[in-house]
MILUM-265235 format. One line per 10 residues: number of its first residue (from 1); their letters; for each residue x, y, z of C-alpha. Coordinates in nm, 2 decimals, decimal comma. Example, Ala and Ser with C-alpha at 12.3 -4.5 7.8 and 13.67 -1.06 7.14 Angstrom:
REM MILUM-265235
1	AS	1,23:-0,45:0,78; 1,37:-0,11:0,71 .
END
This chain:
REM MILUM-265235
1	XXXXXXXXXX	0,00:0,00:0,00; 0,11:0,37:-0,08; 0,19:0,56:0,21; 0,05:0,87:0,29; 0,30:1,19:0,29; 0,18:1,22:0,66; 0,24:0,86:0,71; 0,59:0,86:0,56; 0,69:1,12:0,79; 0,55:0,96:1,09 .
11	XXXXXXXXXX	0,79:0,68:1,03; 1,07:0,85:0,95; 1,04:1,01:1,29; 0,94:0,70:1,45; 1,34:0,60:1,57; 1,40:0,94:1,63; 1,35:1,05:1,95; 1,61:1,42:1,92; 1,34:1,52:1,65; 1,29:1,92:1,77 .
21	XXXXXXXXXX	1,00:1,99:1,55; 0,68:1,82:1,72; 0,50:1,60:1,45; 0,15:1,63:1,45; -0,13:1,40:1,33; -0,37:1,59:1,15; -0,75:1,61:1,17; -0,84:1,40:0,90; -1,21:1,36:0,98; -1,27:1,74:1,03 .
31	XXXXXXXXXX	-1,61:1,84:0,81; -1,65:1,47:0,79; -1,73:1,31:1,12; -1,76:1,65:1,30; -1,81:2,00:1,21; -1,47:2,17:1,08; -1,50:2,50:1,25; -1,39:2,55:1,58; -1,69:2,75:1,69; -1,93:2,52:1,55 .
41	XXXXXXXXXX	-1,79:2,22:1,66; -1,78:2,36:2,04; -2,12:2,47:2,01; -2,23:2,13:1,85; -2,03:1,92:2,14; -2,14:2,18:2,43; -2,49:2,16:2,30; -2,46:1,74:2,28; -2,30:1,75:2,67; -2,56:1,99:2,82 .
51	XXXXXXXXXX	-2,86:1,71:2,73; -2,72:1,52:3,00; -2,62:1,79:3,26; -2,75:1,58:3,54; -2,57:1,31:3,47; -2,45:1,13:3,78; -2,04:1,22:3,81; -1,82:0,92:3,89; -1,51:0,95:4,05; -1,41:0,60:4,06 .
61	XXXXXXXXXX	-1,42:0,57:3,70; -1,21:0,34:3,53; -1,27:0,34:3,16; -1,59:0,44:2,92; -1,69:0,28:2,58; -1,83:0,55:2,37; -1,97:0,51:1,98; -1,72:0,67:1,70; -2,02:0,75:1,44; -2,07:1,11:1,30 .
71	XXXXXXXXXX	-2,17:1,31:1,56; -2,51:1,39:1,40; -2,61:1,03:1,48; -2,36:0,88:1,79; -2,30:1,23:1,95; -2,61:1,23:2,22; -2,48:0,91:2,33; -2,12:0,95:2,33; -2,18:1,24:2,50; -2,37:1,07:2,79 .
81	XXXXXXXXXX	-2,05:0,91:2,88; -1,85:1,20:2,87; -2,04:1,37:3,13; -1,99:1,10:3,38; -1,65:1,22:3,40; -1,51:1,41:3,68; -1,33:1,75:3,59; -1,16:1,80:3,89; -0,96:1,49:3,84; -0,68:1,53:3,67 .
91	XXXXXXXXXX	-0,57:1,17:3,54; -0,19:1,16:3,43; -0,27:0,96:3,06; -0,58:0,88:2,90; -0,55:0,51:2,70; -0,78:0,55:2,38; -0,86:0,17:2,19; -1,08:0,11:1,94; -1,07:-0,08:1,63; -0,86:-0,07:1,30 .
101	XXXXXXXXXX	-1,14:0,00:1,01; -0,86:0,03:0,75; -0,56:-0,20:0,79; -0,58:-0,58:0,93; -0,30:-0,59:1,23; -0,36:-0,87:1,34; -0,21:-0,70:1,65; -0,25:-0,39:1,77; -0,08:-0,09:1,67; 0,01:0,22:1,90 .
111	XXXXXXXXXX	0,05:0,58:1,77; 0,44:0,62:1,88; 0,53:0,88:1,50; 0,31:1,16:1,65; 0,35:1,43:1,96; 0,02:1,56:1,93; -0,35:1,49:1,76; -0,48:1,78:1,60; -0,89:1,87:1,60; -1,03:2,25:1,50 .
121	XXXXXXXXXX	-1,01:2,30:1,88; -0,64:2,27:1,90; -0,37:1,98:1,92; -0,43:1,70:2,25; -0,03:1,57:2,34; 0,01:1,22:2,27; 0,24:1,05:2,57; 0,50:0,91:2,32; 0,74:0,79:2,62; 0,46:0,52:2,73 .
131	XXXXXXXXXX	0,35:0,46:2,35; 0,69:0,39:2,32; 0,74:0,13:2,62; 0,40:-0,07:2,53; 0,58:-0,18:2,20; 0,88:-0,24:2,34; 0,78:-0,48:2,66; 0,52:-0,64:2,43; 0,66:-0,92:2,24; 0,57:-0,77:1,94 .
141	XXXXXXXXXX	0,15:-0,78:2,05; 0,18:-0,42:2,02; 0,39:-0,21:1,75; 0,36:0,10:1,52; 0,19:0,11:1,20; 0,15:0,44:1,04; -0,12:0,32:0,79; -0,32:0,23:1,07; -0,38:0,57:1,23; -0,34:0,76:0,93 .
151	XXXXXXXXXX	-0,73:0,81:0,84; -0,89:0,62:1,11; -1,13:0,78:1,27; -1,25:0,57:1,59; -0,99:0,75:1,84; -1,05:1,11:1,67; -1,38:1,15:1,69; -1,33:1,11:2,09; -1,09:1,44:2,11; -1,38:1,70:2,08 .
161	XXXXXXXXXX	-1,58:1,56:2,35; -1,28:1,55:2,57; -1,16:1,88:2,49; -1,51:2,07:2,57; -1,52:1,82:2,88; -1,20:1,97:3,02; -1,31:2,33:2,89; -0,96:2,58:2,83; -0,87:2,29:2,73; -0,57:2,17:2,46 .
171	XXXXXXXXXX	-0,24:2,15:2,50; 0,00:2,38:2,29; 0,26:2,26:2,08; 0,61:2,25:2,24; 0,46:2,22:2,59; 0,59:1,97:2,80; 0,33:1,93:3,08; -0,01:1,96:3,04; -0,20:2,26:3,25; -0,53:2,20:3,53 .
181	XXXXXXXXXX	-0,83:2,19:3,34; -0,72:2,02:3,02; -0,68:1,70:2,83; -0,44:1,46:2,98; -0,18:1,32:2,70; -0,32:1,01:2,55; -0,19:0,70:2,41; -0,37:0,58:2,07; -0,37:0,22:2,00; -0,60:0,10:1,71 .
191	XXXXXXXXXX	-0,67:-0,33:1,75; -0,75:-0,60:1,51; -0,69:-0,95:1,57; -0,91:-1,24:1,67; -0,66:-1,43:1,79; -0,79:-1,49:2,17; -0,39:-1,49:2,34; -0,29:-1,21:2,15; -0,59:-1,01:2,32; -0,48:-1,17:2,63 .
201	XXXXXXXXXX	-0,14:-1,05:2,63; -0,27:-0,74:2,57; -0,46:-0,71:2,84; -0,14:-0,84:3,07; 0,05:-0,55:2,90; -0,20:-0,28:2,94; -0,30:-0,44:3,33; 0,00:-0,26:3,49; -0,14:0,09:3,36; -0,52:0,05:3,45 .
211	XXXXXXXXXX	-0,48:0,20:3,78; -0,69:0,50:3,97; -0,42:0,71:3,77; -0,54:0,65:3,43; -0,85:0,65:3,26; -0,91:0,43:2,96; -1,16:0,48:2,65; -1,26:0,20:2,43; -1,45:0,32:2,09; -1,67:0,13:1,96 .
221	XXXXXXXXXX	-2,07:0,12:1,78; -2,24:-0,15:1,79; -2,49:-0,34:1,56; -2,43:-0,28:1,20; -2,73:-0,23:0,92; -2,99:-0,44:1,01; -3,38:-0,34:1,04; -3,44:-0,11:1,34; -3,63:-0,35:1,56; -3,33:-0,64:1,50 .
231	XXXXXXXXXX	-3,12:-0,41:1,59; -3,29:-0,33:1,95; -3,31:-0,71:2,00; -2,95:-0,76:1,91; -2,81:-0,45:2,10; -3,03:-0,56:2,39; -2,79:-0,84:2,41; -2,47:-0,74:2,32; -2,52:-0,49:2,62; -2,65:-0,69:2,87 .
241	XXXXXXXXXX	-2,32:-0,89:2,78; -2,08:-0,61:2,76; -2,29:-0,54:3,12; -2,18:-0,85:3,32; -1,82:-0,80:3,27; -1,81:-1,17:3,15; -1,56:-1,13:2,85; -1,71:-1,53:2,81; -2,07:-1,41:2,80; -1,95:-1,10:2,57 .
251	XXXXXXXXXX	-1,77:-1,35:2,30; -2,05:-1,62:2,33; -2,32:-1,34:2,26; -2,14:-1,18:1,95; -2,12:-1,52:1,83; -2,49:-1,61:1,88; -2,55:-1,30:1,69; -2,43:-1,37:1,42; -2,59:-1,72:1,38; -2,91:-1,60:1,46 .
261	XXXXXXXXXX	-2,99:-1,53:1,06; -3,08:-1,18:1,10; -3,10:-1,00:0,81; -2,80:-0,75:0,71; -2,60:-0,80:1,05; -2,27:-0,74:0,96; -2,16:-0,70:1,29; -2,23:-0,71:1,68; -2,00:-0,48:1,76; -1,72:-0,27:1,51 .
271	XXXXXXXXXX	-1,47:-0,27:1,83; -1,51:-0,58:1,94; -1,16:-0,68:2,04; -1,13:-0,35:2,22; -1,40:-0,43:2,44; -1,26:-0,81:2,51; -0,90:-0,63:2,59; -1,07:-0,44:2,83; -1,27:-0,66:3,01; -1,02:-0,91:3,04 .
281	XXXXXXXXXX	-0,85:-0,66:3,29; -1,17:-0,67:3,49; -1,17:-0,87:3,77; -1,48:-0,81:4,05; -1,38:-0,52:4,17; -1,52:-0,33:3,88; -1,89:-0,26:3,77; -2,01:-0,18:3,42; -2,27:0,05:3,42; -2,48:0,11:3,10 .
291	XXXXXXXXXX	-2,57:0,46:3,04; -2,75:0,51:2,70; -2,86:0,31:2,41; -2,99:0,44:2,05; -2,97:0,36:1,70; -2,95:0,57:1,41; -3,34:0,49:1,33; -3,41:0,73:1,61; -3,24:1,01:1,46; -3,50:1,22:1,32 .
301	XXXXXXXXXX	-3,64:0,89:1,19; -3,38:0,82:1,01; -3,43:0,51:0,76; -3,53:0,21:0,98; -3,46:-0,04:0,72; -3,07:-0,01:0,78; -2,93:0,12:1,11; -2,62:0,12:1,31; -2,66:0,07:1,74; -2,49:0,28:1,94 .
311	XXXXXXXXXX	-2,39:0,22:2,35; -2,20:0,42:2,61; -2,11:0,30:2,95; -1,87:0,34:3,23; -1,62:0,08:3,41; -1,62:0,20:3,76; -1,42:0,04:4,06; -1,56:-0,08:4,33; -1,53:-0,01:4,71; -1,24:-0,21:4,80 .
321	XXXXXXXXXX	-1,48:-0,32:5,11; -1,75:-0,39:4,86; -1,91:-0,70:4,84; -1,78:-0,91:4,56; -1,85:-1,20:4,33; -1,52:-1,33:4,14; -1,60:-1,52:3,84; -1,52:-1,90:4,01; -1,84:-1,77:4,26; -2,03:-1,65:3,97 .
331	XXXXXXXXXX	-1,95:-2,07:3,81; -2,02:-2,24:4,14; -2,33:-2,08:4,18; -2,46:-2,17:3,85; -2,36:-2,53:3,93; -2,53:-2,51:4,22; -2,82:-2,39:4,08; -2,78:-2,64:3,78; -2,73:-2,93:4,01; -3,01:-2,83:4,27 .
341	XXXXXXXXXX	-3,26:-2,88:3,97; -3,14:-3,20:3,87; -3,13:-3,38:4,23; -3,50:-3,25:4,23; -3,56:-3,42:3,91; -3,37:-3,72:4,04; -3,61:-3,74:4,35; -3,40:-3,61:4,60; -3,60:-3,38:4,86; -3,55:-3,01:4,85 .
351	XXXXXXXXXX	-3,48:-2,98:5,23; -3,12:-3,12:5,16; -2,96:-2,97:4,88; -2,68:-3,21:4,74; -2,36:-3,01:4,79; -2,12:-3,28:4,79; -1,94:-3,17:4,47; -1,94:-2,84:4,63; -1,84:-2,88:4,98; -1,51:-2,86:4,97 .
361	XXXXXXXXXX	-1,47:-2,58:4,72; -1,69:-2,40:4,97; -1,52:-2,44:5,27; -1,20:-2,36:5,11; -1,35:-2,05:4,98; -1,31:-1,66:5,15; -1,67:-1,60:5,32; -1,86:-1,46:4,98; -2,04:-1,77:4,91; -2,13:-1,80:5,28 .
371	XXXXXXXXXX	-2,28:-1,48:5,34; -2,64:-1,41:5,40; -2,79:-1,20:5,15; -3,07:-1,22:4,93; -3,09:-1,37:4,60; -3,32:-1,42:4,25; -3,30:-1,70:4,05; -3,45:-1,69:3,70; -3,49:-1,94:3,42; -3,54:-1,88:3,02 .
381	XXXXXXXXXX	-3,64:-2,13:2,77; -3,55:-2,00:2,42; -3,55:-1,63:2,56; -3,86:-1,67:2,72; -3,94:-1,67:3,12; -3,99:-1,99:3,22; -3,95:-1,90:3,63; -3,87:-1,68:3,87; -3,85:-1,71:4,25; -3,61:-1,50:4,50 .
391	XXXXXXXXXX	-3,54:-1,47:4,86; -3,47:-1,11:4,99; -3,41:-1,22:5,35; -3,02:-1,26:5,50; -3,11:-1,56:5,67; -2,92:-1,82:5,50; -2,57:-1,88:5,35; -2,57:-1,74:4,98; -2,50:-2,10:4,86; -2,80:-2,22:5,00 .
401	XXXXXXXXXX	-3,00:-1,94:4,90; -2,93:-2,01:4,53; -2,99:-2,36:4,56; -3,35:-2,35:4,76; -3,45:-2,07:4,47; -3,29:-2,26:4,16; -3,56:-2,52:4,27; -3,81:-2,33:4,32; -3,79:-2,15:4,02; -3,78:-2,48:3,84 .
411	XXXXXXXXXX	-4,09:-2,63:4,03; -4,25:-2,40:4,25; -4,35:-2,09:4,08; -4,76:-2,06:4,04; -4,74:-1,91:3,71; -4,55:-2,23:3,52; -4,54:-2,61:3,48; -4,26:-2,75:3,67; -3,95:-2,79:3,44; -3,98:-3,15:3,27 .
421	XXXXXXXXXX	-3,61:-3,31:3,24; -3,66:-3,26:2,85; -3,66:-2,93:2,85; -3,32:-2,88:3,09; -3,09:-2,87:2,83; -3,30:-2,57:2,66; -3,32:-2,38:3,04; -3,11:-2,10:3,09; -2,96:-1,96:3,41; -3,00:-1,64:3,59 .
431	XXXXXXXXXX	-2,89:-1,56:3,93; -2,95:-1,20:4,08; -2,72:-1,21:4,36; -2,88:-0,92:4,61; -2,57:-0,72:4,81; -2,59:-0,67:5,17; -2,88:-0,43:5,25; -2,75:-0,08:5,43; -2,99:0,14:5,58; -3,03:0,54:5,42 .
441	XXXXXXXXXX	-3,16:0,80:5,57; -3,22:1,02:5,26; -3,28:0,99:4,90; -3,00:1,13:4,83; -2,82:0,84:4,93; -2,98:0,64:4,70; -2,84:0,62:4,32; -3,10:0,51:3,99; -3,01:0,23:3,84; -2,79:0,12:4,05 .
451	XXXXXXXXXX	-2,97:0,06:4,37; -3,25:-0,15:4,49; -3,48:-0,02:4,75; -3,61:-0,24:5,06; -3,90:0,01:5,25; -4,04:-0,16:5,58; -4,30:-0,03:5,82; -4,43:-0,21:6,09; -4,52:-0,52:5,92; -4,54:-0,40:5,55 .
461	XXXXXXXXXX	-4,27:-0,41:5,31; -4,19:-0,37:4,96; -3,90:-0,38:4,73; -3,78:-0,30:4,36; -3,43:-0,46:4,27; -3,21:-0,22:4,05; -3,30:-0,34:3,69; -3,67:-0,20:3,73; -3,49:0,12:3,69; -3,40:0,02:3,30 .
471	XXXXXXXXXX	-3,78:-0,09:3,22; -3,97:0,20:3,36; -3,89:0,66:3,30; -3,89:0,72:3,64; -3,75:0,93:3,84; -3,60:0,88:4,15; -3,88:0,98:4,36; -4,13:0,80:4,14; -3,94:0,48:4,17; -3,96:0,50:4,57 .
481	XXXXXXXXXX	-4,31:0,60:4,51; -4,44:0,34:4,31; -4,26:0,09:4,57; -4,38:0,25:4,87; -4,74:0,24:4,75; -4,73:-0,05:4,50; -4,53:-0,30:4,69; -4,55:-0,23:5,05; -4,89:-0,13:5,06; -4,80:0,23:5,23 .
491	XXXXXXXXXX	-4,96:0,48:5,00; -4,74:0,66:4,80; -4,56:0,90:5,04; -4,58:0,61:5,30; -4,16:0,53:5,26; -4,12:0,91:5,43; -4,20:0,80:5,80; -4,06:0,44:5,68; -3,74:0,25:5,71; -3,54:0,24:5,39 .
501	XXXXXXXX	-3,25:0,03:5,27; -3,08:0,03:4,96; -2,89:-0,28:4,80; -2,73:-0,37:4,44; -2,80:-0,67:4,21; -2,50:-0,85:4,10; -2,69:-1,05:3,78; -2,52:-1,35:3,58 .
END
């Protein structure tokens, strides 16, 4: 392939670290994927971030996904990510990875032939001393491919948002430190390979780096051209997915996707192997939160016959006293829950839930699985309910917990036939594991979406787990409202003279 003349230059300043003159990759998608003029594009990027002024702020952010489309369609979204960020923290390098729409890598490729990224707001300083080190340390996973960031857009398009986010904002060329209040230097890295190890040993390189210290964006949209409604369904999925934080669950979802037949699906999700890298430094200390979902159908009703999905959410980390699942609790669990449905089906009485296989596991295990919290237990045949039963008291060991509601989701719920032993291999899985409860004395306390509410008085009670949040446009006073007079039976300003507790929903 022909090189570019910027791309020529970027090599030949590549192994030349005494260069004076700072090399500068231009904006290439300027009047393409965003407006061109610097006062339009602030006002078009301001006017994006102020729909979502009351965003919730997150200080213990980790690392956003955000959609690279033209701003016309992905910039509402993208910008709902943007303004969870906290402006007072200043993070000392922002890690940008998305996907490499031009060149096949079969690796991934970091920006180390340019000092700064231009955009019509100014140029953003590209940290070419850590660039640098990732190829070297990497074993050749990561190196430098001028093609690859020559025209790509994915990184880019983020620069804007980041800029009017930390408003006074760009560096200037020649500086060697970057100034309170603007954009920390980044490190670009575009990513194509499906090769599973290679993404691992990403991951293992980049691990060291994902720290309180950084903050790390991952570009990506998400279903590609097929009708509108497919491409709810389909998003529906790959986002409850990219939600659990199960890279497994992720992979096995894209690939489900793209045997379900549906028409025009060319892909799940264009950064695909950005996301995997990501969550495979995720461990349970971390929580993805999903903040906003459209398509390109909902733009001005734009053509619904061939759309492109677009997601935002945040990685956040965890309390380090928070309660956690790791992912062997999540699969012991499930095998408990599995197992308690077949000992049912093989006779054995529900009052003595066989744990042998377990036992030992168990009683080797830190106290998670023997905690007493709540917990739901759902089953799906073919995407369908097919059973739900949950205990919200903290009266038992987790373990147990699961196992008593596994079965009685399988065989106890009034609004089903009990699960045959044909249909078990068609059943599907769901635990809700419920966090310890903690008493509030305020709303303000509690956070939408996040939080369940428990409201007790006297001998009434009621309670919404998290997810009702994502099904209903409530508020958060609506959403204690509803509970309060729906559930517990108070009226709907009984929860004011009541005793309320909030808790989260770890769902797998």
């Amino acid at each position: 392939m022909v090189l570019t003349i910027f791309a020529a230059i970027m090599m030949m300043t590549t192994n030349n670290s005494q260069t004076t003159t700072p090399v500068v990759r231009p904006a290439t998608q300027a009047n393409r994927f965003y407006d061109g003029n610097a006062q339009s594009l602030s006002q078009e990027v301001d006017s994006f971030l102020s729909l979502h002024s009351g965003s919730a702020i997150y200080n213990n952010v980790a690392a956003l996904i955000v959609p690279h489309a033209g701003y016309y369609f992905s910039g509402n979204v993208a910008a709902s990510a943007y303004m969870t960020l906290p402006t007072g923290k200043q993070f000392k390098r922002i890690f940008l990875l998305g996907p490499s729409h031009h060149e096949w890598l079969d690796g991934a490729s970091v920006n180390t032939g340019a000092d700064y990224y231009a955009t019509p707001l100014g140029e953003v300083k590209v940290d070419r001393e850590t660039a640098l080190k990732l190829t070297e340390d990497s074993d050749s996973v990561f190196f430098y491919r001028p093609e690859a960031h020559a025209q790509e857009h994915c990184l880019e398009v983020q620069l804007p948002f980041l800029q009017r986010r930390y408003v006074g904002g760009s560096s200037s060329i020649g500086q060697d430190s970057i100034s309170e209040g603007s954009v920390p230097p980044i490190v670009p890295i575009v990513i194509s390979t499906n090769d599973y190890e290679k993404l691992q040993r990403m991951a293992e390189v980049l691990k060291p780096y994902f720290t309180d210290e950084n903050l790390f964006i991952v570009s990506s949209d998400f279903s590609h051209y097929p009708s509108y409604e497919d491409a709810c369904e389909v998003d529906v999925l790959t986002g409850k997915a990219v939600e659990s934080g199960d890279v497994g669950r992720f992979i096995a979802t894209i690939e489900a996707n793209a045997r379900s037949g549906r028409r025009n699906l060319a892909t799940s999700a264009c950064g695909e192997f950005a996301i995997i890298t990501l969550m495979l430094m995720l461990d349970g200390n971390y929580e993805v939160k999903h903040l906003m979902y459209q398509n390109s159908g909902d733009i001005d009703d734009h053509d619904h016959s061939r759309v492109v999905g677009y997601h935002s959410f945040a990685v956040l980390r965890r309390d380090s006293n928070a309660f956690v699942l790791s992912d062997d609790d999540k699969r012991l669990l499930k095998e408990i829950a599995l197992n308690s449905i077949k000992d049912s089906l093989d006779g054995k009485p529900i009052a003595q839930p066989s744990l042998n296989s377990q036992r030992s596991t168990l009683n080797s295990q830190p106290s998670t699985l023997n905690s007493k919290c709540g917990a739901f237990v759902s089953l799906h045949k073919h995407g369908q309910l097919r059973g739900c039963i949950g205990h919200f008291g903290e009266d038992m060991p987790l373990h147990e917990t699961v196992a008593e509601m596994a079965r009685a989701a399988a065989f106890e719920d009034p609004r089903f036939m009990p699960v045959s032993r044909d249909e078990l291999d068609d059943i599907d899985i769901e635990i809700s594991v419920l966090t310890p409860m903690r008493r509030i004395h305020s709303l303000d306390e509690f956070e939408l979406h996040r939080h369940g509410i428990y409201i007790r008085k006297g001998y009434r009670s009621g309670t919404f787990l998290p997810q009702v949040a994502d099904e209903v446009n409530w508020t958060k006073e609506e959403f204690v409202g509803h509970c309060s007079r729906d559930k517990a039976g108070l009226g709907w300003d009984g929860w004011r003279d009541a005793e309320l507790y909030v808790y989260e929903a770890i769902v797998f």
